[in-house]
C-alpha positions as CSV (number, residue, x, y, z in Angstrom):
1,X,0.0,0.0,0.0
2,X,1.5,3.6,-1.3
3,X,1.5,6.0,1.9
4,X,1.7,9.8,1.3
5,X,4.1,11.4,3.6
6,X,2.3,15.1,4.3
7,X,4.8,18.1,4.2
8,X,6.5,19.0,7.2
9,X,7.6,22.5,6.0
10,X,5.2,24.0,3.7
11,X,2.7,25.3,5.9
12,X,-0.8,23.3,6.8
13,X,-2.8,25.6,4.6
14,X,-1.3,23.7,1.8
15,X,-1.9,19.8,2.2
16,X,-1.1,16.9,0.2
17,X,-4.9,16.4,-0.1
18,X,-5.4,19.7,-1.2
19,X,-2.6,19.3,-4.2
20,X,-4.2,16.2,-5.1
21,X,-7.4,17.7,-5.9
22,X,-5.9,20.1,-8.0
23,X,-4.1,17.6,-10.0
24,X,-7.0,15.7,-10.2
25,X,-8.9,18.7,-11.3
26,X,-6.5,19.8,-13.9
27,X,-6.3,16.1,-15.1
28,X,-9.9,16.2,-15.7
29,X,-10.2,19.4,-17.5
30,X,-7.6,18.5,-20.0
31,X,-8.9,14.8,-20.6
32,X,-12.4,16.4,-20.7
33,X,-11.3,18.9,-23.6
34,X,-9.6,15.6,-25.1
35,X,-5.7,15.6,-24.5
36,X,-3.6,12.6,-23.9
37,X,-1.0,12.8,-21.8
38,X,2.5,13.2,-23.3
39,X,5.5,14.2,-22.3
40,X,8.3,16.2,-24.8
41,X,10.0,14.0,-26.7
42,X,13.0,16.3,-26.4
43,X,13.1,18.9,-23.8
44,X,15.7,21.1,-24.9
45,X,13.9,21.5,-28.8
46,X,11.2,23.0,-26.6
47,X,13.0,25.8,-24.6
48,X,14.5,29.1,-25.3
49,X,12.1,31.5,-27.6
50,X,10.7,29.3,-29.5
51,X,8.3,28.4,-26.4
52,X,5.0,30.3,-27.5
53,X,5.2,28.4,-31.4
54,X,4.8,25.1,-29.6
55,X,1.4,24.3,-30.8
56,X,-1.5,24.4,-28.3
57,X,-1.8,20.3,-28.1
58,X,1.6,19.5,-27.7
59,X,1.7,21.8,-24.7
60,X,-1.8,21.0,-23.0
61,X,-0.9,16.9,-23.4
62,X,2.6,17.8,-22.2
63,X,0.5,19.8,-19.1
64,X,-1.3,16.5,-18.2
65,X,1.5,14.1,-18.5
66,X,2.9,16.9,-15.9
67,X,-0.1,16.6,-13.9
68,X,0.4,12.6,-13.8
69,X,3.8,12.9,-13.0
70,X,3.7,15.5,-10.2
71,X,1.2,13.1,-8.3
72,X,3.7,10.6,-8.1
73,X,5.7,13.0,-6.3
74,X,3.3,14.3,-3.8
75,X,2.5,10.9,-3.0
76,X,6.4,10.2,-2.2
77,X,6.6,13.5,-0.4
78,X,8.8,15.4,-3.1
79,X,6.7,18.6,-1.8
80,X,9.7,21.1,-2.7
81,X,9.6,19.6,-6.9
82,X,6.0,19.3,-6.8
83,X,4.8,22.2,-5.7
84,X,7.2,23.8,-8.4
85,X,5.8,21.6,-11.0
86,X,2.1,22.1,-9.8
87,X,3.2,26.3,-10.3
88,X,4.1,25.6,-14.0
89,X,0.9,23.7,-14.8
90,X,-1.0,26.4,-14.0
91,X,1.3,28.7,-15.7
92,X,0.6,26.4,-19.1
93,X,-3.2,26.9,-18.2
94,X,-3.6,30.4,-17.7
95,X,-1.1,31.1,-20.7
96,X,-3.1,28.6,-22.7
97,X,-6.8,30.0,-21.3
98,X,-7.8,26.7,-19.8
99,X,-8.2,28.8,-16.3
100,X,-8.2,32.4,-15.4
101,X,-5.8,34.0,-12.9
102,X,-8.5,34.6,-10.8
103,X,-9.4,30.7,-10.8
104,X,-6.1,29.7,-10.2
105,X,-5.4,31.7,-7.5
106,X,-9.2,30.3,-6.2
107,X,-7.8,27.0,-6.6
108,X,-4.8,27.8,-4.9
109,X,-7.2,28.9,-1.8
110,X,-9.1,25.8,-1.4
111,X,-12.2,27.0,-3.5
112,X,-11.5,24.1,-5.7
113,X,-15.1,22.9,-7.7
114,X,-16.8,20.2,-6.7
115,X,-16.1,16.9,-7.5
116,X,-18.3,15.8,-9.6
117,X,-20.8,12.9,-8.2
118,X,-20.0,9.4,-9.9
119,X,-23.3,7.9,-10.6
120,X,-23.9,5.1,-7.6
121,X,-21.6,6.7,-5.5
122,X,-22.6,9.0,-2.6
């Protein structure tokens, strides 16, 4: 059974729970708008100016395979590298108009939106 060490230094505000259910959040938004998670098949092709002519897909799949990745982390209590990975998904939402600023920083104060109800769950 995985166990999920909670952060010791990051203030109690923040939990593990709480960065879970923005991951999941953000991996729902992008598989609901049809992505597939995919990482860069070479990182350093992606950097430097040409970063805004990476088409729209490439970056948004890239976002979820982030979003995948940086739950893994959490759940191993890499806090420090996910909470800097969880910063540049959002940055790749809001510069890709998935969320607005002001919904990111919502998210970012536990306003989060409901989970949606699973049919035969309560």
């Amino acid at each position: 059974m995985d166990v999920t060490r909670e952060p010791f230094s990051f203030g109690e505000e923040f939990s593990t729970e709480h960065s879970l259910r923005m991951l999941e959040l953000y991996c729902r938004t992008l598989k609901g708008m049809g992505y597939v998670a995919t990482p860069y098949p070479d990182m350093d092709e992606r950097l430097g100016g040409r970063t805004f002519q990476t088409p729209r897909i490439d970056t948004l799949s890239h976002a979820l395979w982030m979003c995948d990745q940086t739950v893994g982390f959490v759940q191993l209590g890499r806090f420090a590298k996910a909470y800097r990975w969880i910063g540049t998904i959002q940055g790749i939402l809001f510069m890709n108009g998935v969320f607005s600023l002001r919904e990111l920083k919502e998210h970012n104060r536990f306003e989060l939106p409901p989970r949606p109800k699973m049919p035969g769950r309560e």
